[in-house]
Kinemage of the C-alpha trace (Angstrom):
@kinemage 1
@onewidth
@group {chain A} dominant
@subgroup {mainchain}
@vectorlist {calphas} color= white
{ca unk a 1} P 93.908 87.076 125.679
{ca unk a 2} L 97.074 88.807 124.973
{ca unk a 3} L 97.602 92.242 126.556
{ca unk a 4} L 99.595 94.957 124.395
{ca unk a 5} L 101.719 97.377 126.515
{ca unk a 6} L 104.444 99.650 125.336
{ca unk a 7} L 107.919 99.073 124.394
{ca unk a 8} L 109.322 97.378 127.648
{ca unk a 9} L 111.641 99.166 129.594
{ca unk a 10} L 114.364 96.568 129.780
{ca unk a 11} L 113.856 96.182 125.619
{ca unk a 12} L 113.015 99.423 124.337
{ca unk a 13} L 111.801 102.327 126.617
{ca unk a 14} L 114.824 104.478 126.511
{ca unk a 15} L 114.670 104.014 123.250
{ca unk a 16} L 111.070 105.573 122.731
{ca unk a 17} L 111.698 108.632 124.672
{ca unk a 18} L 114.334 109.519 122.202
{ca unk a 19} L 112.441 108.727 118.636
{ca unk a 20} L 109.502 108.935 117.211
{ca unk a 21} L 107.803 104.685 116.963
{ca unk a 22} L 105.561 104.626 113.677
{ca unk a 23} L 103.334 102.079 112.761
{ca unk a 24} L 104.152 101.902 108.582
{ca unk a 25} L 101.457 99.477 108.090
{ca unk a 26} L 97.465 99.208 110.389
{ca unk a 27} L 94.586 98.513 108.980
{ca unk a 28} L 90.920 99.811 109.437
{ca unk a 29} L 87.664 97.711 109.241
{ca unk a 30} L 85.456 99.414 106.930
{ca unk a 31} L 81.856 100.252 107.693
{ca unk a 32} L 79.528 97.981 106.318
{ca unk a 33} L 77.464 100.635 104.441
{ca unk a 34} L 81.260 102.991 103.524
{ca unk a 35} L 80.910 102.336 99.977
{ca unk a 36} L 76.959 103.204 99.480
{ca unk a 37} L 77.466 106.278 101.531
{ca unk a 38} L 80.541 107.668 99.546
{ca unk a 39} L 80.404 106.250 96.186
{ca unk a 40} L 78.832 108.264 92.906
{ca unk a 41} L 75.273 108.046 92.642
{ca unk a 42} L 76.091 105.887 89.004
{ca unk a 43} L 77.577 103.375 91.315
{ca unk a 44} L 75.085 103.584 94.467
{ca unk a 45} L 72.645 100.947 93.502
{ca unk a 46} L 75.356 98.262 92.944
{ca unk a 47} L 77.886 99.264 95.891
{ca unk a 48} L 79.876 97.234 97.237
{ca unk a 49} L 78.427 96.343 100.853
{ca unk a 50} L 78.854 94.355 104.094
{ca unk a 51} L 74.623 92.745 103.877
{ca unk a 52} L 73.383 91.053 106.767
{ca unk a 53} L 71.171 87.878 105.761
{ca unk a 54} L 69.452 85.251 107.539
{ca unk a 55} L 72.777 83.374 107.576
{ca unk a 56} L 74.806 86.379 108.960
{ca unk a 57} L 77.002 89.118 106.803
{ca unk a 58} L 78.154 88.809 103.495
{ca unk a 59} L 80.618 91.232 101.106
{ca unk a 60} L 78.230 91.769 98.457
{ca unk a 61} L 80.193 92.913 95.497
{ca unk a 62} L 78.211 94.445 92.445
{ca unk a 63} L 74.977 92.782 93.641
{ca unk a 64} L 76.585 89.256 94.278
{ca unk a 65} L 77.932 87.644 97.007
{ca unk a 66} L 81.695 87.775 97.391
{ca unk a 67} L 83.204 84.344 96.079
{ca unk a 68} L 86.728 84.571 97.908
{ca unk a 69} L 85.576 86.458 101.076
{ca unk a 70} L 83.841 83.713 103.130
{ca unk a 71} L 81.468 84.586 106.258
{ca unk a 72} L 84.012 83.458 108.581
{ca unk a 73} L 87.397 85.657 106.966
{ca unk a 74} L 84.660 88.364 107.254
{ca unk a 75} L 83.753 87.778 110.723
{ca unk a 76} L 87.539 87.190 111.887
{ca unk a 77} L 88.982 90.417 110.385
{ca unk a 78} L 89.508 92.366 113.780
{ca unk a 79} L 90.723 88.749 115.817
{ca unk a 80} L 93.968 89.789 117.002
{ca unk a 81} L 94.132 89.175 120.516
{ca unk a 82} L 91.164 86.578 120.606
{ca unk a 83} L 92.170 83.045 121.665
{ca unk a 84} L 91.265 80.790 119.169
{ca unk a 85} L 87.911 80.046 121.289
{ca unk a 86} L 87.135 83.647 120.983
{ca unk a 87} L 87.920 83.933 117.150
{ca unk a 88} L 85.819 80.892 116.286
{ca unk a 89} L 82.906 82.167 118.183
{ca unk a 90} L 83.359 85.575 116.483
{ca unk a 91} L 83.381 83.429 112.944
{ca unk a 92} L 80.110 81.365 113.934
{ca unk a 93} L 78.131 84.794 114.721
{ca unk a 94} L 78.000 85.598 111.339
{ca unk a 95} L 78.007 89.344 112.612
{ca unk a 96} L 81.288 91.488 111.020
{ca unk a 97} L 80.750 95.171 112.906
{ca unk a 98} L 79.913 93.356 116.062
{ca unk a 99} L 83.540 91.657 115.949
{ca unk a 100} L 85.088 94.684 114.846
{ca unk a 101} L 87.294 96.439 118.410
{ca unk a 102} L 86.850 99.981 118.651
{ca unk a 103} L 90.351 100.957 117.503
{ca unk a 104} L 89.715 99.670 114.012
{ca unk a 105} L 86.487 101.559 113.756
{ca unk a 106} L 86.874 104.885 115.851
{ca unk a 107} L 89.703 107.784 115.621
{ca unk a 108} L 89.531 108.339 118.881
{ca unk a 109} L 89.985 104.800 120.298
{ca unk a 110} L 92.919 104.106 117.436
{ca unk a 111} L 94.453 107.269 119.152
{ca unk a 112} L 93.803 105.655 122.571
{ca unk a 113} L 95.824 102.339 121.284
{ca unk a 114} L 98.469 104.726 119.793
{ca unk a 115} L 99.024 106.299 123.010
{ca unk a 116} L 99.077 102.944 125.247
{ca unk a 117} L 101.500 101.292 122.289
{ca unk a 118} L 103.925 104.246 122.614
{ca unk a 119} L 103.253 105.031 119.224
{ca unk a 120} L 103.618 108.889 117.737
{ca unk a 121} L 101.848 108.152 114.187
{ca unk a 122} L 100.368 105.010 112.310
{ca unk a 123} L 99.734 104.751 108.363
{ca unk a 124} L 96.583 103.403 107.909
{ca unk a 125} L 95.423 100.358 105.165
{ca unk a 126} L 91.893 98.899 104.568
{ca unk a 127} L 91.073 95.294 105.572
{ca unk a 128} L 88.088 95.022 103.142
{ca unk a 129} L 89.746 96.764 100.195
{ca unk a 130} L 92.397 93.843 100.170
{ca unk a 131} L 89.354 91.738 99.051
{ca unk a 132} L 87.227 93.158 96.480
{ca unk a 133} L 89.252 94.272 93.849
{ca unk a 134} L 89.991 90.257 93.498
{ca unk a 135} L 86.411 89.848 92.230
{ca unk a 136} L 85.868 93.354 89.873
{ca unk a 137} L 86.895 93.296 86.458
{ca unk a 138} L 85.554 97.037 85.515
{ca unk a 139} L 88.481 99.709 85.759
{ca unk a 140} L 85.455 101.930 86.337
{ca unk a 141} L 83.796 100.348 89.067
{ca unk a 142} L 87.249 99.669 90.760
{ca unk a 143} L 88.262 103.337 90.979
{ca unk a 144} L 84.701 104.494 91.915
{ca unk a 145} L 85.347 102.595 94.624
{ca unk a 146} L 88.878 103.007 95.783
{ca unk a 147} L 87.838 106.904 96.006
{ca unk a 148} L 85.053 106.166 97.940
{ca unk a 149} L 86.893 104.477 100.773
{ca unk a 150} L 90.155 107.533 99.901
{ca unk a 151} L 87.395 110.167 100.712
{ca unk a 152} L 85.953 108.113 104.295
{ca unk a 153} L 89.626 107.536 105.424
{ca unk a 154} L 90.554 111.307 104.840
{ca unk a 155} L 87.690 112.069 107.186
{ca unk a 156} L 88.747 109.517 109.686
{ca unk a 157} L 92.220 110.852 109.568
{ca unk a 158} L 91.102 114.156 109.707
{ca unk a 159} L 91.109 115.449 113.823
{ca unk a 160} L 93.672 113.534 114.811
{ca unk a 161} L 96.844 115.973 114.528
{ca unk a 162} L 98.252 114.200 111.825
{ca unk a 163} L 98.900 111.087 113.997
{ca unk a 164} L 96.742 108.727 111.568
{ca unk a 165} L 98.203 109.021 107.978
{ca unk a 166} L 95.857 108.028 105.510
{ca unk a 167} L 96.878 105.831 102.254
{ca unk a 168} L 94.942 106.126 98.966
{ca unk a 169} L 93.785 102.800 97.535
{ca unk a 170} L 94.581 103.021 93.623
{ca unk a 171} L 93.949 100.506 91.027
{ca unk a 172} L 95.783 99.773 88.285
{ca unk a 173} L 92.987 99.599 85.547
{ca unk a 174} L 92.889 103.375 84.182
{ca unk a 175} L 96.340 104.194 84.852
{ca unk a 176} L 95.203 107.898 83.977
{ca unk a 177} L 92.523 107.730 86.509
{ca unk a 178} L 94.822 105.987 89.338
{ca unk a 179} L 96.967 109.473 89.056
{ca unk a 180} L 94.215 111.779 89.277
{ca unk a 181} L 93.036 110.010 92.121
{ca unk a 182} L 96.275 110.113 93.891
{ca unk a 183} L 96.979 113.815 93.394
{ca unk a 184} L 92.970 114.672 94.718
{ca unk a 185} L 93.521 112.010 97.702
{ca unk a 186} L 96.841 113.550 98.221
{ca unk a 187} L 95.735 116.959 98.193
{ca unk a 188} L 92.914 116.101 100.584
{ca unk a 189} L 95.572 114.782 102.929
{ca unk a 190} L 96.768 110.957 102.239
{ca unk a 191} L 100.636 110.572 102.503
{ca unk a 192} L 100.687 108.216 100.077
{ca unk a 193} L 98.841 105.461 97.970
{ca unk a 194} L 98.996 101.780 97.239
{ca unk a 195} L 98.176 99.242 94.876
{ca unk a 196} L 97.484 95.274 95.353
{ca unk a 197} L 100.541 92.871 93.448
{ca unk a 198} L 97.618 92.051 90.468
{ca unk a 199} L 96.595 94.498 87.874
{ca unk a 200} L 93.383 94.769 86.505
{ca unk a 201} L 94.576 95.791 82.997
{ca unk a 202} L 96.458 92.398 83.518
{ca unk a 203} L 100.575 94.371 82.598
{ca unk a 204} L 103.204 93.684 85.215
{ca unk a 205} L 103.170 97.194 87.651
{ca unk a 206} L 106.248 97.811 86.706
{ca unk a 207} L 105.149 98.102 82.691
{ca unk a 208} L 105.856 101.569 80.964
{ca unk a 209} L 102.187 101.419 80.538
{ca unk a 210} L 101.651 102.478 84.253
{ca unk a 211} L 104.233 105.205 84.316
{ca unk a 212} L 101.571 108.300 84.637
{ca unk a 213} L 101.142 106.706 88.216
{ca unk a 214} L 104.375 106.292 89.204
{ca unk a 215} L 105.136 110.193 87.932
{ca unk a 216} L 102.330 111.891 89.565
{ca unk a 217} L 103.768 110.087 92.771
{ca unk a 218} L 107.000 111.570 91.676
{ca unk a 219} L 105.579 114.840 91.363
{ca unk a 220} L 103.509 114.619 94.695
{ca unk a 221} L 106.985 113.143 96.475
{ca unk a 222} L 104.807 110.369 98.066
{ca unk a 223} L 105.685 107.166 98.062
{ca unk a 224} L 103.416 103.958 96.418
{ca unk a 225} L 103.029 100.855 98.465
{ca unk a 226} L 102.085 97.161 96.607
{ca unk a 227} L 100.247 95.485 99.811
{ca unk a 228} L 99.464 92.133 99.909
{ca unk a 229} L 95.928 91.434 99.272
{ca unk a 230} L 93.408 88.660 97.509
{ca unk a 231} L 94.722 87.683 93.880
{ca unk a 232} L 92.019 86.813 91.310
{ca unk a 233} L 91.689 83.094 91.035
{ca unk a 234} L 92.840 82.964 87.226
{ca unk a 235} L 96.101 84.862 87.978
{ca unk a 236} L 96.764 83.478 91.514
{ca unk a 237} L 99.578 82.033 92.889
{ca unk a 238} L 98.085 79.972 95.320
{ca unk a 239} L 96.601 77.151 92.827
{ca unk a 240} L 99.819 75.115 92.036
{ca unk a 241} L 98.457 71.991 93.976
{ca unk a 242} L 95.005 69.791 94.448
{ca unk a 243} L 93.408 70.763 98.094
{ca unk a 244} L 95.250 73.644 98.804
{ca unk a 245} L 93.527 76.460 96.624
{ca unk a 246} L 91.316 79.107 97.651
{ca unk a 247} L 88.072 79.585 98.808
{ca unk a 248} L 87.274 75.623 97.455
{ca unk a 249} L 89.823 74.449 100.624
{ca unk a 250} L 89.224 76.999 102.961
{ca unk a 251} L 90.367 74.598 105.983
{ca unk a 252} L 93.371 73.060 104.100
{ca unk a 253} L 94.468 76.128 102.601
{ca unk a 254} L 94.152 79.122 104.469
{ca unk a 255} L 97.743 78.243 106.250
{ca unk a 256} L 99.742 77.957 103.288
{ca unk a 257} L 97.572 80.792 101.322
{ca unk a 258} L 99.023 83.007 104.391
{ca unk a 259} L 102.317 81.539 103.786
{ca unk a 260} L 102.651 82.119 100.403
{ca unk a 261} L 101.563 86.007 100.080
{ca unk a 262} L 104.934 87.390 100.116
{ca unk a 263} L 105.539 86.001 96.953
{ca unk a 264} L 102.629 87.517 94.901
{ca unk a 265} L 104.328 90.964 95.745
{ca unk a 266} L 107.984 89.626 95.512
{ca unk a 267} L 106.511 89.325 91.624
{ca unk a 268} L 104.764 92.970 91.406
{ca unk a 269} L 108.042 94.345 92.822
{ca unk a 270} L 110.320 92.913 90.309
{ca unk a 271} L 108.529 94.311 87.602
{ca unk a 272} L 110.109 97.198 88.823
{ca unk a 273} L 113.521 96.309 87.543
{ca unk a 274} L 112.516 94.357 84.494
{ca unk a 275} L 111.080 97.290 83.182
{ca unk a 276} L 113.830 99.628 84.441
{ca unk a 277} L 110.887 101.640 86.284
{ca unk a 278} L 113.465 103.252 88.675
{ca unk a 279} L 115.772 104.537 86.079
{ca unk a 280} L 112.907 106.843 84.432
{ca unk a 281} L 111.614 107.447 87.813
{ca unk a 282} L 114.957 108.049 90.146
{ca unk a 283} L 112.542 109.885 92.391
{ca unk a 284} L 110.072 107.027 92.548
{ca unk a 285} L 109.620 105.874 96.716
{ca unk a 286} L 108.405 102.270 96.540
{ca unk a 287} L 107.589 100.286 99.359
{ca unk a 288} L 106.590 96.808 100.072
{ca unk a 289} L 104.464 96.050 102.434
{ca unk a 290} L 103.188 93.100 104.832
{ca unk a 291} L 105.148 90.214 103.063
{ca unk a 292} L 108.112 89.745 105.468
{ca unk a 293} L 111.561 91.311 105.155
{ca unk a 294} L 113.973 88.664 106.015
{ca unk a 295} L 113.631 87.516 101.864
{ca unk a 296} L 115.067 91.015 100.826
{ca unk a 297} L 118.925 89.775 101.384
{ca unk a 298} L 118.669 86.918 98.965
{ca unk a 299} L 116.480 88.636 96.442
{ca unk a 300} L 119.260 91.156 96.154
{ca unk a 301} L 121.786 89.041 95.716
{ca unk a 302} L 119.792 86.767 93.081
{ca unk a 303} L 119.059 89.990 90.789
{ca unk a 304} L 122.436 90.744 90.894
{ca unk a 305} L 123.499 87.867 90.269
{ca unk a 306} L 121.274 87.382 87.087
{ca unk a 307} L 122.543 91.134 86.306
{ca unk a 308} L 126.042 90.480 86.627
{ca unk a 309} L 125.511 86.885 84.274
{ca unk a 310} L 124.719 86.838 80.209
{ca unk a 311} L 121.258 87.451 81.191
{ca unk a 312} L 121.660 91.310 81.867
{ca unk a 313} L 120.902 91.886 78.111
{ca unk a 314} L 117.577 91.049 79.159
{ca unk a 315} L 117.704 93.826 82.029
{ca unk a 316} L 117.387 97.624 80.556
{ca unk a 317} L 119.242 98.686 83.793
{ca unk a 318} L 122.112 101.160 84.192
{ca unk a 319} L 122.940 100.159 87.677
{ca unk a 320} L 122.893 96.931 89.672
{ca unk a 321} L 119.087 96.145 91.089
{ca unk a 322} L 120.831 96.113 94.613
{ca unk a 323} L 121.640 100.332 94.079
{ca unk a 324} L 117.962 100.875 93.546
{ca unk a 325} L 116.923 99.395 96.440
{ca unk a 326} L 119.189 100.882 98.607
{ca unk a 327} L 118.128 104.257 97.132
{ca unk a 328} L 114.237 103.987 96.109
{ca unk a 329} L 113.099 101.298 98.142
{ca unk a 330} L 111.062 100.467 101.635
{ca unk a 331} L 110.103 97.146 103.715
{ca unk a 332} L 108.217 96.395 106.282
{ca unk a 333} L 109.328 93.290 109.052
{ca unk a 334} L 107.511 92.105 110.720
{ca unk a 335} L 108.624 92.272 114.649
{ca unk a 336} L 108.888 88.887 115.351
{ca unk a 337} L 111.641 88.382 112.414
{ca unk a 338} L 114.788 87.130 114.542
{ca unk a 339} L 116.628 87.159 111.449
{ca unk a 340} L 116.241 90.507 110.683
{ca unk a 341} L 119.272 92.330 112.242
{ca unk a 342} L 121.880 90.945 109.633
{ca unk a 343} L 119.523 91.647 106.970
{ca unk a 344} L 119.357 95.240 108.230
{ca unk a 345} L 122.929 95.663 108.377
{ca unk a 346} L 123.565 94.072 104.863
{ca unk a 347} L 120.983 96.064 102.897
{ca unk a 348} L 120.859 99.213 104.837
{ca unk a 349} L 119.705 100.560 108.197
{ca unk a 350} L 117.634 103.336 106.121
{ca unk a 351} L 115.533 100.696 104.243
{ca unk a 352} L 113.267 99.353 106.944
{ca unk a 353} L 109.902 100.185 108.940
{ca unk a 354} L 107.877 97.862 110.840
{ca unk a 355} L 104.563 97.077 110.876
{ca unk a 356} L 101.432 96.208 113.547
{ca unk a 357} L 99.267 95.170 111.061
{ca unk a 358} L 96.352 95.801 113.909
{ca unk a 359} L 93.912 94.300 113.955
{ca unk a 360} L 94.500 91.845 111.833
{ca unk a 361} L 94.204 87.852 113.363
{ca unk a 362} L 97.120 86.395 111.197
{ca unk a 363} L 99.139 88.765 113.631
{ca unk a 364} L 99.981 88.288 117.663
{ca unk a 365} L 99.178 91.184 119.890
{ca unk a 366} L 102.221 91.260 121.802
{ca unk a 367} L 104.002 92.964 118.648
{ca unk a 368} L 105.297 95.948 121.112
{ca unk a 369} L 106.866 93.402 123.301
{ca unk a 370} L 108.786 91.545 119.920
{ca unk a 371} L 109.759 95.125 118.729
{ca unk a 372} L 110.770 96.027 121.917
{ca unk a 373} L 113.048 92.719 122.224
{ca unk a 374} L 114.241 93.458 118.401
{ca unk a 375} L 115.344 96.927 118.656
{ca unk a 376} L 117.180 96.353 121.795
{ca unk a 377} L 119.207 93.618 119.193
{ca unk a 378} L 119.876 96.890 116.591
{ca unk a 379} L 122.605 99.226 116.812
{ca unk a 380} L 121.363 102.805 117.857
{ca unk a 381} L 120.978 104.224 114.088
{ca unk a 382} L 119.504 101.146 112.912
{ca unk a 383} L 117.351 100.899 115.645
{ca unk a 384} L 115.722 104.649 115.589
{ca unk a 385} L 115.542 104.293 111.574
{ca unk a 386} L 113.521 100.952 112.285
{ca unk a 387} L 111.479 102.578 115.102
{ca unk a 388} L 110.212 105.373 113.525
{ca unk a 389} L 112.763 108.169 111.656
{ca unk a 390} L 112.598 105.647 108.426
{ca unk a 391} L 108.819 105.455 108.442
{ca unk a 392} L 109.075 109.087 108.852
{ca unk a 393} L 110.847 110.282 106.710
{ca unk a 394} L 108.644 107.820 103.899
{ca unk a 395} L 105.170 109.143 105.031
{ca unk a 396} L 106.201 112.724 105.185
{ca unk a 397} L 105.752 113.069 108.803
{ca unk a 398} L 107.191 116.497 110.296
C-alpha cells in the first residue's frame, strides 16, 4: 500500500512553508442513510439510500436499485491506496461503509490527513452524488436531494476552522430552484456550488435559460464548478462503440469510460461560449473540475481558431474565447500531468489548482509526492498560484 507524506523536502517543502497548499477538488463518502435523515418528509419514504441486502449494498434510488452504480463501483469508492488485492476484496464484500477510510467519513480524521498532507484547506465534493442524478428524471426529486446532502456537508464542514470548504450540489432542472439553493447553501457556509456536464431540463449549461444560476453566483461572488460525474445512458458519451458501454460492459469498459470523462465536461464548458454566457456574466467564476488540464492549450487555440474563421457569425462573442478564460475561468491538473508546466505558462499561471481527488481509487496515493516533484518544475509565481493562492483566492479562503 502506498504511503502519503507531505510535500518532499527536496521537491516542495520550502515551498509549503511559504504558501498556503489547497486541495480544489476531495470527495466525501456519503452515509448510507444521509439522504433519509436530511431530506423533506414528501421525499422520506422514497430516499435515495445505500440498502444492505442478502447480496451486499445497493444505491437504491426512488425505491429501485441503481442501474449504473454496480455493487462493486459502490464498494470501491474509498480504494485509493489499496493494492488491487485489497480493492477486489473490498468489491467482493458487498459492504460500502465498511470500505469507506475514516478521512472520507469523519471531520476530524479528514483534518488529521490535511495536517499529515501539508495541506491548509480542502474543497470538498460527494462521491455518491456523482451517481444518482444519472438515474432521476424529476427536477423535484433532484433538488430535494442535492439540499439534503448541501445541509449534511455544511454540518461536516462546520468545526473545522474553515479548513473543509463545503460545495453545494445544484441541478440544473428548476433553474429557479438551483439559485435559491445556492444562495441558502451559501449563506449556511458553502464556498461555492457545482453542477454535473448533463442537464436534466436537457439545454446546454451554458443556455440563457440557466442564467438565474449563473447570476445568483454572480451576486454571491462564488464560483460554479461542472464536475465530472455519471451521464444518463440516452445522452452519454460513452456509447459510440459495441462492448465498451456502460454498466452492460462493466469489465471492458470501465477503462475507457474513465478515459473518456473529460470530454463530457469539455462539452458543458463550451456551452459557455456558444451562448456568450461570460459576456452577460463578466463576473461569472467557472471552474472545471477532475477532467485533466493538459487539453486546455489546444481547446484554446481551436475556439479561436473557429472564432477568428467565417464561423464566428455563429459565435455571439465580443472577445476571443481565449480572453474569457484567462479572466473567468479555473482547472484542476491533476499532479501527475508532466505536461502541465508549458500549459501553465501559455494560458496563465493564475488559471490553475490541483486536485487530490481523495479517496477516490481511479487516483494514486502518492499525489503529494507528484505535486511535490511538479511544483519544484514551476517558476515561483506559478508554483504558489498552483499550490494554493489560486485555489484561494477561487474558494474565498482568507
Amino acid at each position: 500500500m502506498s504511503t502519503r507524506r507531505a510535500l518532499t523536502p527536496t521537491a516542495g517543502d520550502r515551498y509549503r512553508r511559504a504558501v498556503r497548499v489547497v486541495d480544489a477538488d476531495g470527495h466525501v463518502l456519503e452515509p448510507p442513510d444521509v439522504w433519509a435523515r436530511y431530506v423533506e418528509p414528501g421525499y422520506r419514504e422514497r430516499a435515495i439510500r445505500v440498502r444492505r441486502d442478502a447480496d451486499g449494498d445497493v444505491l437504491e434510488i426512488d425505491g429501485r436499485p441503481a442501474r449504473l452504480t454496480t455493487r462493486a463501483m459502490l464498494t470501491g469508492f474509498g480504494g485509493m491506496g489499496k493494492t488491487i488485492e485489497e480493492l477486489a476484496a473490498a468489491a467482493l464484500s458487498g459492504h460500502y461503509a465498511e470500505n469507506a477510510p475514516a478521512a472520507a467519513t469523519d471531520p476530524a480524521a479528514r483534518l488529521a490527513l490535511l495536517d499529515r498532507d501539508g495541506l491548509s484547506h480542502a474543497a470538498l465534493y460527494p462521491s455518491l452524488g456523482l451517481q444518482w442524478e444519472a438515474e432521476v428524471s424529476d427536477p423535484g426529486y433532484a433538488l430535494a436531494h442535492c439540499r439534503a446532502y448541501n445541509r449534511w456537508i455544511e454540518e461536516f464542514c462546520a468545526g473545522s476552522g474553515g479548513r473543509l470548504l463545503p460545495i453545494a450540489h445544484l441541478s440544473l432542472g428548476d433553474v429557479d430552484a438551483a439559485a435559491a439553493e445556492l444562495r441558502r447553501a451559501v449563506r449556511a457556509g458553502a464556498h461555492g456550488g457545482f453542477v454535473l456536464p448533463f442537464t436534466l431540463d436537457g439545454l446546454p449549461h451554458g443556455h440563457p435559460s440557466h442564467d438565474a444560476l449563473w447570476a445568483e453566483a454572480c451576486d454571491l461572488d462564488v464560483p460554479i464548478a461542472i464536475h465530472t460525474g455519471v451521464d444518463p445512458p440516452e445522452r452519454s458519451l460513452h456509447r459510440r462503440f459495441a462492448g465498451l458501454s456502460w454498466p452492460e460492459n462493466v469489465l471492458e469498459g470501465i477503462w475507457y469510460l474513465q478515459l473518456m470523462f473529460p470530454q463530457a465536461v469539455q462539452q458543458a464548458f463550451s456551452t459557455f461560449f456558444q451562448y456568450a454566457t461570460f459576456d452577460r456574466f463578466p463576473r461569472l467564476k467557472l471552474v472545471v473540475l477532475e477532467s485533466g488540464a493538459g487539453w486546455l492549450g489546444f481547446w484554446l487555440d481551436r475556439m479561436d481558431a473557429l472564432y477568428k474563421s467565417p464561423l464566428r457569425i455563429t459565435m455571439p462573442l465580443r472577445e476571443c474565447p481565449s480572453d474569457y478564460v484567462r479572466r473567468q475561468c479555473w482547472i484542476s491538473a491533476d499532479p501527475d500531468e508532466r505536461a502541465l508546466p508549458p500549459i501553465i505558462d501559455y494560458v496563465g499561471a493564475d488559471r490553475f489548482v490541483w486536485a487530490t481527488d481523495f479517496p477516490h481509487s481511479d487516483h494514486g496515493a502518492d499525489y503529494m509526492d507528484e505535486l511535490g516533484a511538479l511544483a519544484g518544475r514551476l517558476a515561483p509565481a506559478a508554483r504558489a498560484g498552483l499550490l494554493g493562492a489560486n485555489a484561494a483566492a477561487l474558494y474565498g479562503i482568507g
